[in-house]
C-alpha positions in Angstrom: -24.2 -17.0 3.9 -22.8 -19.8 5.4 -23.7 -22.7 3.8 -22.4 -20.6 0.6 -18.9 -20.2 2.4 -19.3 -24.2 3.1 -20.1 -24.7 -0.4 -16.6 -22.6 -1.8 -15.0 -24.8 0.8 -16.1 -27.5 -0.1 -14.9 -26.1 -4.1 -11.7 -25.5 -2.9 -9.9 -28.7 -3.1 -11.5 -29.5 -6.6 -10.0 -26.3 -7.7 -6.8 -26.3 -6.6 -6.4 -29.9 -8.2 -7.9 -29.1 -11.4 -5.0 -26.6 -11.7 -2.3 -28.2 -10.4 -3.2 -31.6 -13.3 -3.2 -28.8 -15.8 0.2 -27.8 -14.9 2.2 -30.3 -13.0 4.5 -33.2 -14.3 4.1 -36.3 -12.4 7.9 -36.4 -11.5 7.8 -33.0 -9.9 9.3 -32.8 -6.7 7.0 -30.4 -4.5 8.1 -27.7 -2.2 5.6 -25.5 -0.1 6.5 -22.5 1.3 5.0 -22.6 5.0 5.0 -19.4 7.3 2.1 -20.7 9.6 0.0 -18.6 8.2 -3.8 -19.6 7.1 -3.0 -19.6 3.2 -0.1 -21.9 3.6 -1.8 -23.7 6.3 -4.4 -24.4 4.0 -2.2 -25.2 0.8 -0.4 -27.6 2.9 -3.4 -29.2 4.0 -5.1 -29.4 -0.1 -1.8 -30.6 -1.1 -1.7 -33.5 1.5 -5.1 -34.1 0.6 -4.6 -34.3 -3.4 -2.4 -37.1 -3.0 0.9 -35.3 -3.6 1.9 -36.2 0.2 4.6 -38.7 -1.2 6.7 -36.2 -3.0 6.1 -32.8 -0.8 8.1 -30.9 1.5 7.5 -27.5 3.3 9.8 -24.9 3.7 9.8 -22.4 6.3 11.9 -19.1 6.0 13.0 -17.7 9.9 13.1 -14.4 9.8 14.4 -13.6 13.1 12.1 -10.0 13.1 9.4 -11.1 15.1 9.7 -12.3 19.0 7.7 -14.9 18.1 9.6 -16.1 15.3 10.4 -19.0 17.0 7.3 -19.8 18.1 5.9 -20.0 14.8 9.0 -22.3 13.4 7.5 -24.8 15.9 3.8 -24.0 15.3 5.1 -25.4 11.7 7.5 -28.2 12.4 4.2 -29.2 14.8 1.9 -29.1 12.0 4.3 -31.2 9.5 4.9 -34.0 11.6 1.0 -34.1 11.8 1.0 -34.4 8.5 3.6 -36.5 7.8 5.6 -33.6 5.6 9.0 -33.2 5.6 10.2 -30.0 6.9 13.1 -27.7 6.0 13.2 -24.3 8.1 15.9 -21.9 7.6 17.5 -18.9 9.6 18.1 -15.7 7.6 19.5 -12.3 8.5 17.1 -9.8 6.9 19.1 -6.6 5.9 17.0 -4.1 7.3 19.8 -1.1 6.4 19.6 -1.8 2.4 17.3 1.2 2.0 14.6 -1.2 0.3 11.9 -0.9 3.1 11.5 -4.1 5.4 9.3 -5.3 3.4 11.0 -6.0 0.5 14.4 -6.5 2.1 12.2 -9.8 3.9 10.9 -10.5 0.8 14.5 -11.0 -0.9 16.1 -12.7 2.0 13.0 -15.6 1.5 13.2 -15.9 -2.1 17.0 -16.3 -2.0 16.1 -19.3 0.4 13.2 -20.6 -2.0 16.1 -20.3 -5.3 18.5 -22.5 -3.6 15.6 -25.8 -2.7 16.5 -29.1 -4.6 12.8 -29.6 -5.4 11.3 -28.7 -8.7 7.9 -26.8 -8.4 7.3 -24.2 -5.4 4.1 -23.5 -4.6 2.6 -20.5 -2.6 -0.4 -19.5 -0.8 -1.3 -16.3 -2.4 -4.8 -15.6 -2.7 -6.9 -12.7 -4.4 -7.1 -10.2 -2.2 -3.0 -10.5 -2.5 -3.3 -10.4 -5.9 -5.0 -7.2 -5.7 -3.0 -5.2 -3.6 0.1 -6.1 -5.4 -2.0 -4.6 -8.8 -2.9 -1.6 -6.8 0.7 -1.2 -4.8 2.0 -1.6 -8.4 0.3 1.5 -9.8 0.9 3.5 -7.2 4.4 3.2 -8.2 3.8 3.7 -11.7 4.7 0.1 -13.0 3.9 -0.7 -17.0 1.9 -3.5 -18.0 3.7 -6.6 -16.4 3.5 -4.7 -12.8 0.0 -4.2 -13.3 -0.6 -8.1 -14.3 0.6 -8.3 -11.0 1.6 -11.8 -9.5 1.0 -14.8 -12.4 0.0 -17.8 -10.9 2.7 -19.5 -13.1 5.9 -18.8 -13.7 9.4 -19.8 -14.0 11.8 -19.1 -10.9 15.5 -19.4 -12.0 15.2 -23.4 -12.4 12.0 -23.7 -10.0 8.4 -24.1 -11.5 6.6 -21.4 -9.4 2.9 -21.8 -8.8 0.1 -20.1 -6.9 -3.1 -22.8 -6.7 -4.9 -19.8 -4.5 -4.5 -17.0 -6.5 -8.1 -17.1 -7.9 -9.9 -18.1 -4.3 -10.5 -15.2 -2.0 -9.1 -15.2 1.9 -12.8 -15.9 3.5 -13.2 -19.1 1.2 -9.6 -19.8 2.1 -10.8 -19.8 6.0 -13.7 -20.9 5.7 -12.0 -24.2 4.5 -9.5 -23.8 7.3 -12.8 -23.9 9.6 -14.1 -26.8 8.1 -11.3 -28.9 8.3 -10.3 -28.1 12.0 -7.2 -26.3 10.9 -5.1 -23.8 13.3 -3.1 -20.9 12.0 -1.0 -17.9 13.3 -1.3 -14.7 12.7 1.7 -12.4 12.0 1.5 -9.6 14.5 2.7 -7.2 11.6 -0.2 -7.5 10.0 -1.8 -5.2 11.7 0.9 -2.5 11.3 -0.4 0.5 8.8 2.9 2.2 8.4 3.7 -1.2 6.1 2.8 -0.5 3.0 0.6 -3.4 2.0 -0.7 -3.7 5.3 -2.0 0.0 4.7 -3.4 -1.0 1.7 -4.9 -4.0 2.9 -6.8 -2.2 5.9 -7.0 0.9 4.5 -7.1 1.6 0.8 -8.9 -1.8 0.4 -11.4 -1.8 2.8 -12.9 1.9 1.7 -12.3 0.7 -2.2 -14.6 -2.2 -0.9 -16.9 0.0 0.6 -17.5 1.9 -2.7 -17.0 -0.5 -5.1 -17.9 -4.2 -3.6 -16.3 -6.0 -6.3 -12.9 -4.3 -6.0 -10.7 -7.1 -5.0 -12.2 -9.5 -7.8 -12.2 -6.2 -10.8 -8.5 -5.8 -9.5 -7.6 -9.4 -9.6 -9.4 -9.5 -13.4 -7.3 -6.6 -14.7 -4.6 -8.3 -13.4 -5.3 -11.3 -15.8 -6.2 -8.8 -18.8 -2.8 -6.9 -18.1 -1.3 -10.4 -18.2 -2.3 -11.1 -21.0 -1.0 -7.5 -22.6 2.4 -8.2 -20.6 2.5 -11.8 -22.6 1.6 -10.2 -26.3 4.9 -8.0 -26.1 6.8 -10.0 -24.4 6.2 -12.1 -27.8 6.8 -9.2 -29.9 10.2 -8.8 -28.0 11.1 -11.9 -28.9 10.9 -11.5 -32.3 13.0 -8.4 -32.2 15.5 -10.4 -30.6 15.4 -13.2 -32.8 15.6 -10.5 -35.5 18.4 -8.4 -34.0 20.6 -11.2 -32.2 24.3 -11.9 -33.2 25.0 -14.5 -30.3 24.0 -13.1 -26.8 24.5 -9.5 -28.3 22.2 -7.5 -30.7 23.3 -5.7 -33.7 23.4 -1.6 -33.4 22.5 -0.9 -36.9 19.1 -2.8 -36.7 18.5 -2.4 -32.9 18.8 1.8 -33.3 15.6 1.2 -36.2 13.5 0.0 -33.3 10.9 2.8 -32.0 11.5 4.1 -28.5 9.1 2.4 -27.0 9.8 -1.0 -28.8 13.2 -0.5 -28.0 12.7 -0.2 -24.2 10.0 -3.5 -24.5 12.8 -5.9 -26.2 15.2 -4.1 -23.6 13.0 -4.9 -20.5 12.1 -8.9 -21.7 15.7 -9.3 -22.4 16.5 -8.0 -18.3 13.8 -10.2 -17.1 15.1 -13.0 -19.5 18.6 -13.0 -17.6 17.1 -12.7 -14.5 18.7 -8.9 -13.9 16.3 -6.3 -12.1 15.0 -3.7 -14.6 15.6 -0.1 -13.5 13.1 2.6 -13.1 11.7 3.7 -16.2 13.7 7.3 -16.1 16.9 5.3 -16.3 15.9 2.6 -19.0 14.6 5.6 -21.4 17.6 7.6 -20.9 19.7 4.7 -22.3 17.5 3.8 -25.2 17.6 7.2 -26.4 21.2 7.2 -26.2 21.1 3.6 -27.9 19.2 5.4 -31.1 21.1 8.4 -30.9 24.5 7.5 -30.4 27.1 8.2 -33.2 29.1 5.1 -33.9 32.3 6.0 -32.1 30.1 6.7 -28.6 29.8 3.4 -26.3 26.7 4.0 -23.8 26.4 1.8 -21.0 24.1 1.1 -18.3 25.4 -0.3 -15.0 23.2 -2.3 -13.2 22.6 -4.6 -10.1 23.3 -7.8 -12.0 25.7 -6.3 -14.6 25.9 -4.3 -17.4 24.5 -3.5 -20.6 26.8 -1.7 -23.1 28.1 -0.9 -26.7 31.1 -2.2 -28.6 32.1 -3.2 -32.5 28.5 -2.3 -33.4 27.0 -4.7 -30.8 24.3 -4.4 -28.0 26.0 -6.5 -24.7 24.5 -7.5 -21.8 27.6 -8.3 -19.2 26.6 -10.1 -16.3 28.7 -9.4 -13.0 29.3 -12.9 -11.9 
């Protein structure tokens, strides 16, 4: 068992460069994001390693929820000037009273800190057994196709090249190169709490899944990829609606009410997540399609949303954004 952990460790690095030359320009300014935990540890470490020293920073979001949280700002500013990586760390005020569990309210406070970074490609430290709780957290909460392909380990973030390197490697390869190289991490105290969703589903639901079925993480982490791949086929065939339908940044009623329900609510969705605008629970999106294909031509139905509005006039489909 251990010299196959030294073995994926010793994998690791070729891996994550492999990727990264498949999908990085050589201009890209790098930014990892760096809570001090072993994945970002690790990342850090590869990146440092790969050569991409020269044009890498780290980024490390203060949460302020943890009395430790200082601590672990100067566990990383410690570990960067060890490294010779710049360092950014930023303060935020995690709005714990937005009704969107604490979870998620952390989670948007630290992306809004990733959006606004002057460097070009973010990476993060996700790993598989992330991957497969977000699939099975996802289906819990009856998400569609792209919540089930879960995270990809590409995308576009506003204007920042978003990639995971460690979304395919599993956390004991992950520390067993940590091990190996004599790396340090901390470990979020957090973690351990069970009335957090994913923690419950990382101690809980995962560990009897395990027990049943050994290769759950990795069949999670592989329906993930075939989902993706289902999420990527419509988001083509929205595309050509739109291209189809489109008059400017609107779409024509009189071809968009022809669509089927359920092709409707796809080119409806991929045009939400084209603008960057949250798509609503599902109860709410069908509701307005079938008002879309129903509506007589002197009815205007609208649908008010976080980022703005999407609603009919002069025979046109229009998405209104609020800023």
């Amino acid at each position: 068992m251990a010299a196959s952990r030294n073995r994926l460790s010793a994998d690791l690095p070729a891996r994550v460069g492999s990727f990264l030359a498949a999908r990085l320009a050589p201009d890209e300014r790098l930014a990892v994001g760096l809570s001090g935990g072993c994945d970002s540890v690790v990342l850090l470490h590869l990146l440092t390693r790969l050569g991409f020293a020269g044009r890498l920073e780290a980024i490390h979001v203060h949460h302020g929820l943890s009395p430790n949280a200082d601590a672990w700002g100067q566990f990383c500013a410690d570990y960067c000037a060890r490294l010779d990586v710049p360092l950014v760390i930023r303060h935020v005020c995690v709005d714990t009273a937005s009704g969107q569990g604490l979870e998620a309210a952390a989670r948007k406070a630290r992306y809004e800190v990733f959006a606004e970074m002057s460097a070009d490609c973010l990476l993060l430290g996700h790993h598989r057994g992330d991957q497969a709780e977000t699939v099975l957290f996802n289906l819990l909460r009856g998400s569609g196709v792209t919540g089930a392909a879960g995270m990809p380990a590409e995308r576009q973030f506003g204007r920042l090249h978003l990639l995971r390197p460690l979304l395919d490697s599993s956390r004991p390869e992950i520390e067993a190169y940590a091990t190996s190289a004599g790396l340090a991490w901390i470990d979020d105290e957090s973690n351990a709490d069970i009335s957090l969703t994913r923690n419950f589903l990382r101690h809980k639901a995962m560990t009897s899944l395990t027990m049943r079925f050994p290769s759950a993480e990795a069949s999670l982490a592989q329906a993930a990829a075939n989902f993706g791949e289902a999420a990527g086929l419509l988001d083509e065939l929205a595309e050509l609606d739109w291209q189809r339908i489109r008059e400017g940044g609107a779409a024509r009623m009189s071809e968009t009410r022809m669509l089927s329900l359920p092709r409707l609510k796809n080119l409806l969705r991929y045009r939400l997540r084209i603008l960057g605008w949250q798509v609503p629970v599902a109860t709410r999106l069908d509701e307005f399609a079938r008002q879309l294909r129903s509506a007589a031509p002197d009815r205007h139905p609208e649908l008010l949303l976080p980022g703005g509005k999407m609603w009919v006039g002069r025979g046109l489909l229009h998405w209104m954004s609020e800023k």
